[in-house]
MIBAPA-959205 format. One record per residue: residue in three letters; chain; residue number from 1; x, y, z of N, C-alpha, C in turn. Coordinates in nm, 3 decimals, always signed. Example, Ala and Ser with C-alpha at 12.3 -4.5 7.8 and 13.67 -1.06 7.14 Angstrom:
<recs>
['Ala'; 'A'; 1; [+1.319; -0.569; +0.780]; [+1.230; -0.450; +0.780]; [+1.320; -0.330; +0.780]]
['Ser'; 'A'; 2; [+1.285; -0.225; +0.708]; [+1.367; -0.106; +0.714]; [+1.290; +0.003; +0.787]]
</recs>
This chain:
<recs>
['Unk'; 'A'; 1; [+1.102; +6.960; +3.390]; [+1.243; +6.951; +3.355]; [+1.302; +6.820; +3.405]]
['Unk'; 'A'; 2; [+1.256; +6.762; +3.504]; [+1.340; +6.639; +3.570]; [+1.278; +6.580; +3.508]]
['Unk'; 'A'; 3; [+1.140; +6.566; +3.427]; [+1.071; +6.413; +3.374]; [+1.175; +6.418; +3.210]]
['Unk'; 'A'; 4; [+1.179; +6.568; +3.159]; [+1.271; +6.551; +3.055]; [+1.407; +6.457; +3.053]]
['Unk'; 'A'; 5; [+1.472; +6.520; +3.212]; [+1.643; +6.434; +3.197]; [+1.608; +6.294; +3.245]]
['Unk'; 'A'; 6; [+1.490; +6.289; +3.327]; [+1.496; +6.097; +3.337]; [+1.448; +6.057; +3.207]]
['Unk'; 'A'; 7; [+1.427; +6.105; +3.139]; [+1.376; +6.032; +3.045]; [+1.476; +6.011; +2.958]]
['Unk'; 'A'; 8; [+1.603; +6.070; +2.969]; [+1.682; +6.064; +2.857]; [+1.817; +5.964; +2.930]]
['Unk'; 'A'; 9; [+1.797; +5.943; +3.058]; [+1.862; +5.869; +3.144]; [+1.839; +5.717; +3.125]]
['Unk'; 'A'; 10; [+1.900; +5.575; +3.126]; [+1.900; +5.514; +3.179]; [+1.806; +5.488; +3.271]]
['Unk'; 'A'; 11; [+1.713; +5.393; +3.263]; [+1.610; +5.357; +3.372]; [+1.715; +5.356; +3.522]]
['Unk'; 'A'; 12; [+1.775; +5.256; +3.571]; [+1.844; +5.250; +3.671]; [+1.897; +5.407; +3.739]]
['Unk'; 'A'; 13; [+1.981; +5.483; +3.646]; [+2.052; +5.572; +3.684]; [+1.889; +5.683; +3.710]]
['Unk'; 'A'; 14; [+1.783; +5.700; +3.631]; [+1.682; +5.784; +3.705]; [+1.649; +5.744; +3.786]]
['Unk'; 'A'; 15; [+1.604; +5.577; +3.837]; [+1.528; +5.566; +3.954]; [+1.635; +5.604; +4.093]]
['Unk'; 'A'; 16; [+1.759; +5.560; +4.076]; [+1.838; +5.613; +4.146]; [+1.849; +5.794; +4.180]]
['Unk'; 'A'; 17; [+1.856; +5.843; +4.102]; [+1.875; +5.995; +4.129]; [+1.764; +6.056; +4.188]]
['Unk'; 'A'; 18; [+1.613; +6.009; +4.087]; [+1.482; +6.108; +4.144]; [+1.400; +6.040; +4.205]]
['Unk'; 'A'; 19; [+1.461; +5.913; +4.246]; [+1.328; +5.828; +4.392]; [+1.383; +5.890; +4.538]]
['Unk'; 'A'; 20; [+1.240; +5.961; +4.599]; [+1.259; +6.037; +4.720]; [+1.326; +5.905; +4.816]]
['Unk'; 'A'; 21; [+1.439; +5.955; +4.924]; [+1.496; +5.871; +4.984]; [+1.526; +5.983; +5.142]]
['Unk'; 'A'; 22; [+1.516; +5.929; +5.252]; [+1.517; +5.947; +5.356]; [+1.678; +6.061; +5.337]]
['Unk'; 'A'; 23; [+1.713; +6.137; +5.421]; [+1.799; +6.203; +5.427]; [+1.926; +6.134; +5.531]]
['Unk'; 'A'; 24; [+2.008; +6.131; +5.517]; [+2.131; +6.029; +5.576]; [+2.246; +6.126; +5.687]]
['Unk'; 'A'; 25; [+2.198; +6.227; +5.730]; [+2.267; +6.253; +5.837]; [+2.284; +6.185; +5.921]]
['Unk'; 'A'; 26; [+2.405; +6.096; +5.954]; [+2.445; +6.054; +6.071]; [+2.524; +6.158; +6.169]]
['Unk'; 'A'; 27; [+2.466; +6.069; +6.307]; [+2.520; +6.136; +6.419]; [+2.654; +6.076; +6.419]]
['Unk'; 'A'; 28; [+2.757; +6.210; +6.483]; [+2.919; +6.177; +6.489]; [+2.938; +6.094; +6.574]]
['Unk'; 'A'; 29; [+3.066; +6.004; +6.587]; [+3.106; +5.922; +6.689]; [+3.122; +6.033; +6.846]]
['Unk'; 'A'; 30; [+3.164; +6.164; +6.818]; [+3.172; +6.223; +6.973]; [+2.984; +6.250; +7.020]]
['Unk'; 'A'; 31; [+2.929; +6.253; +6.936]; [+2.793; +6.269; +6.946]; [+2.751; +6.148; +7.054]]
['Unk'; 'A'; 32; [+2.783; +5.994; +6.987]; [+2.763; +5.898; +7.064]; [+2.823; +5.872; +7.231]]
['Unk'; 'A'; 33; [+2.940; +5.938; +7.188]; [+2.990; +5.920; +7.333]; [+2.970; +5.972; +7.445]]
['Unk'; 'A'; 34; [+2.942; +6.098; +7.396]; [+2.823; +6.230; +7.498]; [+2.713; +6.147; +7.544]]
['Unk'; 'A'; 35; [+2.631; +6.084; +7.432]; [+2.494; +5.993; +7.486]; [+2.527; +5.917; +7.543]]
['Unk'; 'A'; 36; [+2.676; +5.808; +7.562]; [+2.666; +5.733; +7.617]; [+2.693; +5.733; +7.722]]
['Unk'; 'A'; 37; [+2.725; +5.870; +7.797]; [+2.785; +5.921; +7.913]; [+2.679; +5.971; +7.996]]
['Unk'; 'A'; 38; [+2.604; +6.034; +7.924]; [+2.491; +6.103; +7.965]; [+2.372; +6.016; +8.012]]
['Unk'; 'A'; 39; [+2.331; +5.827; +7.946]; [+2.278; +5.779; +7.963]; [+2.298; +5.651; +8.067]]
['Unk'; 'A'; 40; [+2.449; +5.632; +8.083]; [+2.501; +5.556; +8.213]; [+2.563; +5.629; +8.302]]
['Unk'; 'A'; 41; [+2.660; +5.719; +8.297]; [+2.685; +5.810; +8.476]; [+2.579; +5.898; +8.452]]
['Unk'; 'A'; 42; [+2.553; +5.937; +8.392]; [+2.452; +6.104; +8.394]; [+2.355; +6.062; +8.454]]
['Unk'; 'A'; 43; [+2.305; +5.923; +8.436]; [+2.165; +5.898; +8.513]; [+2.173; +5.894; +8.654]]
['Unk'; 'A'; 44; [+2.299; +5.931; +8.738]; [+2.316; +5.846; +8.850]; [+2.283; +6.021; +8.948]]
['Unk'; 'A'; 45; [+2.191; +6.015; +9.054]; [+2.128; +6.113; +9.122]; [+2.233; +6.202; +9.141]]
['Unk'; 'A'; 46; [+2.197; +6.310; +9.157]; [+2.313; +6.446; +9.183]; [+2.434; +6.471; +9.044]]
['Unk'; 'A'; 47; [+2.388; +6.374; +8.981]; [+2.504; +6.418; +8.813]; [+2.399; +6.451; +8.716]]
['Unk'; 'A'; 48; [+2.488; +6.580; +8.698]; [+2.444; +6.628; +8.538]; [+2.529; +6.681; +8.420]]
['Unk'; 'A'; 49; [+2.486; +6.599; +8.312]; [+2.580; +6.647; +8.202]; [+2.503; +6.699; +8.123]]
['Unk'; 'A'; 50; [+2.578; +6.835; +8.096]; [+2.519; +6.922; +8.012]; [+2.554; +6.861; +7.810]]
['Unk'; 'A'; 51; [+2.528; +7.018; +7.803]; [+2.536; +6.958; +7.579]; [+2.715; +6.947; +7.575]]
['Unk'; 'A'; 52; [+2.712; +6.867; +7.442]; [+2.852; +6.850; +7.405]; [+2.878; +7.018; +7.350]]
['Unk'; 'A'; 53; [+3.020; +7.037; +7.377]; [+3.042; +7.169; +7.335]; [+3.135; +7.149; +7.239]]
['Unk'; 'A'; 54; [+3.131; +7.173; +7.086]; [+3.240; +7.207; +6.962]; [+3.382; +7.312; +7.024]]
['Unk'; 'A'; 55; [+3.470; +7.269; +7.050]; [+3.590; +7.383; +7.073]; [+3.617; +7.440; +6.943]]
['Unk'; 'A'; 56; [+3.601; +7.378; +6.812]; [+3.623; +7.337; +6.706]; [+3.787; +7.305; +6.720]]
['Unk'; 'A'; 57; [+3.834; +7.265; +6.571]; [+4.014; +7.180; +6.528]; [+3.971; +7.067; +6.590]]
['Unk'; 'A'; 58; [+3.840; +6.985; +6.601]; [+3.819; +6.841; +6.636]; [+3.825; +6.840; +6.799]]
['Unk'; 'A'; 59; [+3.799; +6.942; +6.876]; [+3.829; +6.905; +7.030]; [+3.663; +6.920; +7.068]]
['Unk'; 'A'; 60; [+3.604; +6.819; +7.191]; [+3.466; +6.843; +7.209]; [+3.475; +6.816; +7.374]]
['Unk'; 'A'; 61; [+3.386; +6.911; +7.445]; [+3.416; +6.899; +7.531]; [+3.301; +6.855; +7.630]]
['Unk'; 'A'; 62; [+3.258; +6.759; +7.697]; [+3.129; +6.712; +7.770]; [+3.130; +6.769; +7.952]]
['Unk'; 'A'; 63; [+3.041; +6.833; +7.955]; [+3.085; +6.893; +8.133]; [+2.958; +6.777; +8.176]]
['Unk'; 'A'; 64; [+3.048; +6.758; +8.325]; [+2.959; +6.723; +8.411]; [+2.945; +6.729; +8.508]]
['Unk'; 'A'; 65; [+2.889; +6.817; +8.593]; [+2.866; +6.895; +8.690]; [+2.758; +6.749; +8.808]]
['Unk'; 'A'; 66; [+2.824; +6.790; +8.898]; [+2.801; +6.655; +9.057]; [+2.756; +6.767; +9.163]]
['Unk'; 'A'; 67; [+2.680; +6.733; +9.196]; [+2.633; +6.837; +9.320]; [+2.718; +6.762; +9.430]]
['Unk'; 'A'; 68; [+2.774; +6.699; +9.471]; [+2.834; +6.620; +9.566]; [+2.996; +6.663; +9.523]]
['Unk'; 'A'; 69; [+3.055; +6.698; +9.618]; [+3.206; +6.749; +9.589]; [+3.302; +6.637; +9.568]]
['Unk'; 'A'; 70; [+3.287; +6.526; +9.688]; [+3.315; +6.419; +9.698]; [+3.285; +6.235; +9.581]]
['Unk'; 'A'; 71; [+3.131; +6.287; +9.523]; [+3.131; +6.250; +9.464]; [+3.173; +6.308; +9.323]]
['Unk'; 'A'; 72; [+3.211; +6.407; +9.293]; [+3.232; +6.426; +9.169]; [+3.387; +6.404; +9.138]]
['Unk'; 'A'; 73; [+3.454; +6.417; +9.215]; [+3.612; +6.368; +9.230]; [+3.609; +6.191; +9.206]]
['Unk'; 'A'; 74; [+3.524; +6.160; +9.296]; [+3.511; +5.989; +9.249]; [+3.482; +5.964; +9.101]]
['Unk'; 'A'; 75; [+3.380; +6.013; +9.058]; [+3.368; +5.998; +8.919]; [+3.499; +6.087; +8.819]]
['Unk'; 'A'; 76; [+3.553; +6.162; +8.819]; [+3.662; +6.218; +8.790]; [+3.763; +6.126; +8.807]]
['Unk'; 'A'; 77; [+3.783; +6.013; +8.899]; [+3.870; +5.937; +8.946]; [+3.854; +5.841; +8.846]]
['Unk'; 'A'; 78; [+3.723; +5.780; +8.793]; [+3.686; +5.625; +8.709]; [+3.658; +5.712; +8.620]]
['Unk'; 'A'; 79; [+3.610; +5.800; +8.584]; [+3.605; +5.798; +8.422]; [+3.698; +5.841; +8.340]]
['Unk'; 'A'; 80; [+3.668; +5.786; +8.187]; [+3.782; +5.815; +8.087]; [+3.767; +5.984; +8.091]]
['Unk'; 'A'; 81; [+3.863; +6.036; +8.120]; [+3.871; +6.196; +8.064]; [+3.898; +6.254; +7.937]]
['Unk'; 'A'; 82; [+3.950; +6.156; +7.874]; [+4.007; +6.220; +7.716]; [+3.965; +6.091; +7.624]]
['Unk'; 'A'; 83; [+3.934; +6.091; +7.521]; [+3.904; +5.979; +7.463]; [+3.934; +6.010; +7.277]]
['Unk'; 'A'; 84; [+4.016; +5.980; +7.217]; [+3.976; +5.968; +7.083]; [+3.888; +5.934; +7.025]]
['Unk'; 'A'; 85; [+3.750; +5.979; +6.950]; [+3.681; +5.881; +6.839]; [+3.681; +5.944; +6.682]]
['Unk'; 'A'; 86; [+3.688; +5.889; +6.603]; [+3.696; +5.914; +6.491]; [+3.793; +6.009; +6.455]]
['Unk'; 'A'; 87; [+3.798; +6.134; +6.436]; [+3.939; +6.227; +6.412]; [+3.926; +6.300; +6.539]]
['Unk'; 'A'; 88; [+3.799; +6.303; +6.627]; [+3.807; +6.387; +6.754]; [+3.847; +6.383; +6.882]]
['Unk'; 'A'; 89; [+3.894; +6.460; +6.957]; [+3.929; +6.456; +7.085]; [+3.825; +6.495; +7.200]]
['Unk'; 'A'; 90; [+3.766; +6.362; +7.271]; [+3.644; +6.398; +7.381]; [+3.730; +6.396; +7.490]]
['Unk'; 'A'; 91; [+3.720; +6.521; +7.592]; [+3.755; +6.558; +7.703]; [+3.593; +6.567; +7.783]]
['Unk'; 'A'; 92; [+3.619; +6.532; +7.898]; [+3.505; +6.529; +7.980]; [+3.565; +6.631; +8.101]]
['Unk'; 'A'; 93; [+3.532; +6.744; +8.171]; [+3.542; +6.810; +8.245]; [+3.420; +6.770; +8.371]]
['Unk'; 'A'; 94; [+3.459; +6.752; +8.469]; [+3.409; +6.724; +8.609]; [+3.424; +6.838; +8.691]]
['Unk'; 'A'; 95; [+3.321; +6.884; +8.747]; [+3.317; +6.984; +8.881]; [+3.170; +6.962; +8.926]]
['Unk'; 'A'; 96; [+3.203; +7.029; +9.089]; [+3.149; +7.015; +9.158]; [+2.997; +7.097; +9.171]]
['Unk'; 'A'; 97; [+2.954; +7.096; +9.253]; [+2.800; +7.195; +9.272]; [+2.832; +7.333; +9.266]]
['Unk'; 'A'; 98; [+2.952; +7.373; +9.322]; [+2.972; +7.526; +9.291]; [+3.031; +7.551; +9.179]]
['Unk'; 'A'; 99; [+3.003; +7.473; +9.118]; [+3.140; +7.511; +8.946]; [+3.261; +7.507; +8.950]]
['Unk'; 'A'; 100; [+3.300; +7.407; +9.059]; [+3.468; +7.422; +9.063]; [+3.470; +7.292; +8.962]]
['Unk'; 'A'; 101; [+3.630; +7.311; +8.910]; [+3.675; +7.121; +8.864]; [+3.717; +7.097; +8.938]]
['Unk'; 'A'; 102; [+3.694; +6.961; +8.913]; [+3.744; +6.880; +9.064]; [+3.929; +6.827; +9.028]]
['Unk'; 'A'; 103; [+3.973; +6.795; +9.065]; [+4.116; +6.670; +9.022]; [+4.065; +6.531; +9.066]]
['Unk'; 'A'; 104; [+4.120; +6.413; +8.955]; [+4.061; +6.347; +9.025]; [+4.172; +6.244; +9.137]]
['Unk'; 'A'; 105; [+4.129; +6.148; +9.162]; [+4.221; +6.112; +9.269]; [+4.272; +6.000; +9.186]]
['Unk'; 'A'; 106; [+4.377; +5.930; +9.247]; [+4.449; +5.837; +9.177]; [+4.430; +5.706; +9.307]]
['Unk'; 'A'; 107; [+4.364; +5.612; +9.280]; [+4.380; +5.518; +9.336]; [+4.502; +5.446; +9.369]]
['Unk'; 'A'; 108; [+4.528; +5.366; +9.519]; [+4.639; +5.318; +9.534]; [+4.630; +5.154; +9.565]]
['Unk'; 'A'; 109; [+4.474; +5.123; +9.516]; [+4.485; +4.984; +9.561]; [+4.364; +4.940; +9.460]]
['Unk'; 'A'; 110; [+4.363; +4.854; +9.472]; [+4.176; +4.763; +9.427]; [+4.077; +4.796; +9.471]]
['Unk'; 'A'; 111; [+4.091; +4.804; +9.627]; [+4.002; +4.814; +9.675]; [+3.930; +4.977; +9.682]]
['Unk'; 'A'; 112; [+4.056; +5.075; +9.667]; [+4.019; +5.230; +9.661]; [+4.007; +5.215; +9.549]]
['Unk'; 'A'; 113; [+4.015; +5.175; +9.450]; [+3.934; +5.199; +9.325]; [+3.784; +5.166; +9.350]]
['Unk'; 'A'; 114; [+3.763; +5.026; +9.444]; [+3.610; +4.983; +9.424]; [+3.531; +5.130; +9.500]]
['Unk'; 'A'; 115; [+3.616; +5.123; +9.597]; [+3.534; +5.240; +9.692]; [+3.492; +5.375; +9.616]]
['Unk'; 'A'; 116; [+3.581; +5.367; +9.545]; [+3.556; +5.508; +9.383]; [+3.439; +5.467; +9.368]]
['Unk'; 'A'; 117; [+3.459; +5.385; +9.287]; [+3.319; +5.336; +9.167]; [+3.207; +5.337; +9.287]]
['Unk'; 'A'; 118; [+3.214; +5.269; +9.381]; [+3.040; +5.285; +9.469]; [+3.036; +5.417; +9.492]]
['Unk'; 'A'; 119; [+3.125; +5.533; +9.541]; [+3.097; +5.698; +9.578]; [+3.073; +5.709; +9.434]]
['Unk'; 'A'; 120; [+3.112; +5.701; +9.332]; [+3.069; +5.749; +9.167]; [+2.947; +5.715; +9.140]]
['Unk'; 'A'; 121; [+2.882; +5.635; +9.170]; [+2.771; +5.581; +9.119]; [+2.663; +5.548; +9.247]]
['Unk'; 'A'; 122; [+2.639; +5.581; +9.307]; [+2.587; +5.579; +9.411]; [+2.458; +5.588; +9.393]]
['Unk'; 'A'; 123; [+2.364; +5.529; +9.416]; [+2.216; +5.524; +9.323]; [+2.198; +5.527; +9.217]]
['Unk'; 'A'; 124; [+2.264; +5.494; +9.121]; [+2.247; +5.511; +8.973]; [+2.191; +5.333; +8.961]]
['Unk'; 'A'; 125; [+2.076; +5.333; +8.917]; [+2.023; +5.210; +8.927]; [+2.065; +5.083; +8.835]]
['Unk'; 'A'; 126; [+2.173; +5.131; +8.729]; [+2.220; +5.037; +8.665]; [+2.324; +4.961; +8.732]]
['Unk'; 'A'; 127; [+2.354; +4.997; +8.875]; [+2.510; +4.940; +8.948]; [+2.450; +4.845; +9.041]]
['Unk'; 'A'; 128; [+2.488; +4.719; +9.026]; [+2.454; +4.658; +9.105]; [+2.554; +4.600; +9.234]]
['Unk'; 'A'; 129; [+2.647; +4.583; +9.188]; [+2.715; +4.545; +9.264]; [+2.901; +4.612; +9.231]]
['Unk'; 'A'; 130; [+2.965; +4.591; +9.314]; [+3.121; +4.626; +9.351]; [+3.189; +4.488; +9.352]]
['Unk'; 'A'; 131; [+3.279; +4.434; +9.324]; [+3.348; +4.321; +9.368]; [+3.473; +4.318; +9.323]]
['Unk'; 'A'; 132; [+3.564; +4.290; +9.416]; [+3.730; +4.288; +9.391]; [+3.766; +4.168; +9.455]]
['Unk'; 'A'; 133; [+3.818; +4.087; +9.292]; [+3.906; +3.959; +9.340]; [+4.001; +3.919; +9.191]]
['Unk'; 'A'; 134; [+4.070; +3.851; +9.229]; [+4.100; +3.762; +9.132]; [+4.063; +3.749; +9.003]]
['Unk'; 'A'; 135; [+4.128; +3.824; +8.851]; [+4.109; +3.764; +8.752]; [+4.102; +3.630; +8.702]]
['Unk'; 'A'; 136; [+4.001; +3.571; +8.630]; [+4.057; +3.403; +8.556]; [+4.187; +3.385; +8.528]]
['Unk'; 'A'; 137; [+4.233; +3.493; +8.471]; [+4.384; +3.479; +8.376]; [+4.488; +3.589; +8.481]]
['Unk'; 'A'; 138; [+4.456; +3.555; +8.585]; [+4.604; +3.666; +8.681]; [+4.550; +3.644; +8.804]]
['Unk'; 'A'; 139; [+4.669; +3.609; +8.874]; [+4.668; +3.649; +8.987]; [+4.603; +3.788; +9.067]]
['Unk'; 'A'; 140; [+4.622; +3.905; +8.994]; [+4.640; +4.010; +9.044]; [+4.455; +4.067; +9.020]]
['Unk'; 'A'; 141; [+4.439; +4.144; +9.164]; [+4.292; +4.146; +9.184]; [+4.254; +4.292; +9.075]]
['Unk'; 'A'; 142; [+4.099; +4.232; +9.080]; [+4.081; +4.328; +8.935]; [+3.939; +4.401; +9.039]]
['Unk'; 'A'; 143; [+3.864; +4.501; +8.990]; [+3.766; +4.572; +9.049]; [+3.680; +4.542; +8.889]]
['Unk'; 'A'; 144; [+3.555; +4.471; +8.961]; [+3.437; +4.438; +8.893]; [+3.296; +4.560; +8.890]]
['Unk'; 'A'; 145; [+3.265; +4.599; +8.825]; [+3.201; +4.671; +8.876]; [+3.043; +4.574; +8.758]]
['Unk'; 'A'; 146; [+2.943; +4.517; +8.875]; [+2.850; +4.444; +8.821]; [+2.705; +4.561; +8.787]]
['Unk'; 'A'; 147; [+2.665; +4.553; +8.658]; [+2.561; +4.598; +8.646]; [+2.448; +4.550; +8.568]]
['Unk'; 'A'; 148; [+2.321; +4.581; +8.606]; [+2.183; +4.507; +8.576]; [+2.218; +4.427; +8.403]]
['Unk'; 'A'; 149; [+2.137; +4.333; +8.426]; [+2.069; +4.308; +8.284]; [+2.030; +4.401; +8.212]]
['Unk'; 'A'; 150; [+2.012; +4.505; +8.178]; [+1.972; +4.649; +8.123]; [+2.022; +4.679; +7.949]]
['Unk'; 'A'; 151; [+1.964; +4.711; +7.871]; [+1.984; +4.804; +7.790]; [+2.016; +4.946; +7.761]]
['Unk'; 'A'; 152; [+2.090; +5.004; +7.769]; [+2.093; +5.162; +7.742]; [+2.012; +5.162; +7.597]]
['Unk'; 'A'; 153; [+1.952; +5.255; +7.585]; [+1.925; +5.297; +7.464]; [+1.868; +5.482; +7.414]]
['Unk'; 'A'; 154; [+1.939; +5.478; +7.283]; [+1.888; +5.621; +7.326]; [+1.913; +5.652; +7.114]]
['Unk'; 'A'; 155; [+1.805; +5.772; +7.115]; [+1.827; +5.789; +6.923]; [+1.950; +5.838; +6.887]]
['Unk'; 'A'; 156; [+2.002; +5.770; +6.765]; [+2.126; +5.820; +6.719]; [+2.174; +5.785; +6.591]]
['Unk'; 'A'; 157; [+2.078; +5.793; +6.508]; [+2.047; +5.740; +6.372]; [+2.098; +5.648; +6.323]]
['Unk'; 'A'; 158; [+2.104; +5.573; +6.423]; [+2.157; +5.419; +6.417]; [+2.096; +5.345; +6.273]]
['Unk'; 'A'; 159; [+2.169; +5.302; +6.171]; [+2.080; +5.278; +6.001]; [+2.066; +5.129; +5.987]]
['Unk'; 'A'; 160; [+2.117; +5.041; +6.109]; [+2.060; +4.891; +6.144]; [+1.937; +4.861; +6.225]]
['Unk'; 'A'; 161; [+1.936; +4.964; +6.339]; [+1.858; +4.999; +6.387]; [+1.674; +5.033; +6.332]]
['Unk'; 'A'; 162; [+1.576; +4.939; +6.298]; [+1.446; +5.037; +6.234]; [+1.406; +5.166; +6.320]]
['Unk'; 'A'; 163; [+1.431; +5.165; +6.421]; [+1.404; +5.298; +6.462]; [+1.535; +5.374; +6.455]]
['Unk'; 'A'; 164; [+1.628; +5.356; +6.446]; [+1.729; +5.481; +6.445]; [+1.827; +5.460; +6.599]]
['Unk'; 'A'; 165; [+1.784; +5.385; +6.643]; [+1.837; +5.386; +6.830]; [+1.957; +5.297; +6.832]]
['Unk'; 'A'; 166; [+2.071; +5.335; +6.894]; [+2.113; +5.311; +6.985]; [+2.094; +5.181; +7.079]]
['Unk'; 'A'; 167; [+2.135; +5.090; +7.124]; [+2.163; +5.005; +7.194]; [+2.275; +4.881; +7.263]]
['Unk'; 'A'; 168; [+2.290; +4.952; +7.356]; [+2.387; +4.885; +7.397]; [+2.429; +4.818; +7.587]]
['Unk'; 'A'; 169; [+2.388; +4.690; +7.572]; [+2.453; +4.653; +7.693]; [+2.468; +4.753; +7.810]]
['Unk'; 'A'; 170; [+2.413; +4.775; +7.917]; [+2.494; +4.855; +8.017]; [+2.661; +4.810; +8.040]]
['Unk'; 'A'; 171; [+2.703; +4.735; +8.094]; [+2.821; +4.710; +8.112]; [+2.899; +4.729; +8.007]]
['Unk'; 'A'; 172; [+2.850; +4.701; +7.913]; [+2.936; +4.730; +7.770]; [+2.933; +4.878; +7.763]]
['Unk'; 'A'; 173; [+2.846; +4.965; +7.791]; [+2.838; +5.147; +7.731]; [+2.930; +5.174; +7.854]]
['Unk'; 'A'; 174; [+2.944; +5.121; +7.984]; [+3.008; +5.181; +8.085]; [+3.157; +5.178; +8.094]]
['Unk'; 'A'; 175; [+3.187; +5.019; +7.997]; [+3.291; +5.021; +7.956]; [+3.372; +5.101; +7.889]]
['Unk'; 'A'; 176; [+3.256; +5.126; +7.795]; [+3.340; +5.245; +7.691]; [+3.313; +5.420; +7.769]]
['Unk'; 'A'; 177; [+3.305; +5.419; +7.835]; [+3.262; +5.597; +7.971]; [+3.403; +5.533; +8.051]]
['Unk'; 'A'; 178; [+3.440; +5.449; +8.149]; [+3.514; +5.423; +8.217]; [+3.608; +5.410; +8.181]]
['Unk'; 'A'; 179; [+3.719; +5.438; +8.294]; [+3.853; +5.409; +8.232]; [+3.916; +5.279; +8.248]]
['Unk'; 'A'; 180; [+3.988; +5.275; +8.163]; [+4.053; +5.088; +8.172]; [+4.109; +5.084; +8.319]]
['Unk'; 'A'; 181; [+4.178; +5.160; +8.340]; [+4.347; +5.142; +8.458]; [+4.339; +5.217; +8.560]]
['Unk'; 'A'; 182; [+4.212; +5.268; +8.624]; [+4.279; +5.402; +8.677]; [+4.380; +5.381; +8.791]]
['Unk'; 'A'; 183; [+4.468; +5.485; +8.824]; [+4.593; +5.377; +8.899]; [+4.632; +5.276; +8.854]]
['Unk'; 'A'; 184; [+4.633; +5.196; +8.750]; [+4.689; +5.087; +8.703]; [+4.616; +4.945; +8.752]]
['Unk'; 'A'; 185; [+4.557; +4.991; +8.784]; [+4.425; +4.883; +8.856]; [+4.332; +4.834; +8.739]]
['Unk'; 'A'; 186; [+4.325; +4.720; +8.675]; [+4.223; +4.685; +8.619]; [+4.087; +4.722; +8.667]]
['Unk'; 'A'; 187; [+3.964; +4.798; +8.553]; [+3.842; +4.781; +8.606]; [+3.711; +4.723; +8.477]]
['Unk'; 'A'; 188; [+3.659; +4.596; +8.513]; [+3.615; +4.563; +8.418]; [+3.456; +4.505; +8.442]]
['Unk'; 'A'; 189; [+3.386; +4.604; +8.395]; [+3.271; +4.615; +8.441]; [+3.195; +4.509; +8.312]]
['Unk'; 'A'; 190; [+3.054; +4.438; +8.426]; [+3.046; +4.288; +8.391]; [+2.880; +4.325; +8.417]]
['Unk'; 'A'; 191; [+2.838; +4.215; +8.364]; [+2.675; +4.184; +8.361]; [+2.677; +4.104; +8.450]]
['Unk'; 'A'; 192; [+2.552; +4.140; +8.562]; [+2.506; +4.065; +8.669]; [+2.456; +3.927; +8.612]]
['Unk'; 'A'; 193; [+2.441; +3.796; +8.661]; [+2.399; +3.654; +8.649]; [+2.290; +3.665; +8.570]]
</recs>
């Protein structure tokens, strides 16, 4: 039956319709952001983020559970908690080793922000360094947070990609997990030399 209607088709319009072609499910933008959370803080010892959860009406929700009480409030403190992508709303929920949520804290300086980010990340081998000084363009001190030369990478049917992956900059994926301001504090996480 299909050799009948290509045949009565237009060459172009059959090779188009009945040439086998890979299937095109792409992964959602909250899909990505789960991975990208999961593959820069999630890696960092004593954090774990579980599966993205559908609330459904577009709300998704990413837990991430810190065996460290102290540290999981720090990370609660620097990361983005709510994030728009595409029509959805990513909320990230933080608690501790016993299943509590944590609140997170609100920084009151530069420097308690840096002190965040090192308790947040605390062996996570992509952090290399902390540094608070002086923007190029301001006076006013900014919290650097330096990390490796590194790639994140991870599958996500990336269609530039020949394998399908994901890749992106550490400092750049942490950028987009972290929050811009917390306390109103610039934090702008940078590639080591």
């Amino acid at each position: 039956m299909a050799r009948l209607i290509a045949r009565s088709l237009p060459m172009w319009v059959a090779i188009m319709c009945f040439t086998p072609r890979p299937a095109c499910a792409l992964n959602p933008p909250e899909y990505t952001l789960w991975a990208e959370i999961k593959n820069s803080v999630g890696v960092t010892p004593g954090v774990e983020v579980g599966d993205l959860i559908d609330k459904t009406g577009g709300l998704f929700v990413v837990p991430v559970k810190v065996k460290d009480h102290d540290q999981a409030v720090a990370i609660a403190s620097i990361i983005n908690l709510s994030q728009m992508v595409g029509g959805a709303t990513v909320q990230v929920q933080v608690s501790d080793g016993a299943g509590n949520a944590v609140k997170p804290t609100v920084p009151t300086s530069p420097d308690q922000l840096a002190d965040l980010v090192r308790k947040a990340l605390k062996g996570n081998d992509f952090l290399k360094d902390v540094v608070v000084k002086a923007s190029p363009v301001s006076p006013r001190k900014v919290v650097f947070p330096v990390f490796t030369k590194s790639v994140i990478q991870f599958p996500n049917d990336d269609l530039s990609d020949l394998y399908g992956n994901f890749n992106g900059v550490a400092a750049a994926v942490f950028g987009d997990v972290l929050a811009d301001r917390p306390g109103g504090y610039a934090l702008n996480p940078s590639t080591a030399k």
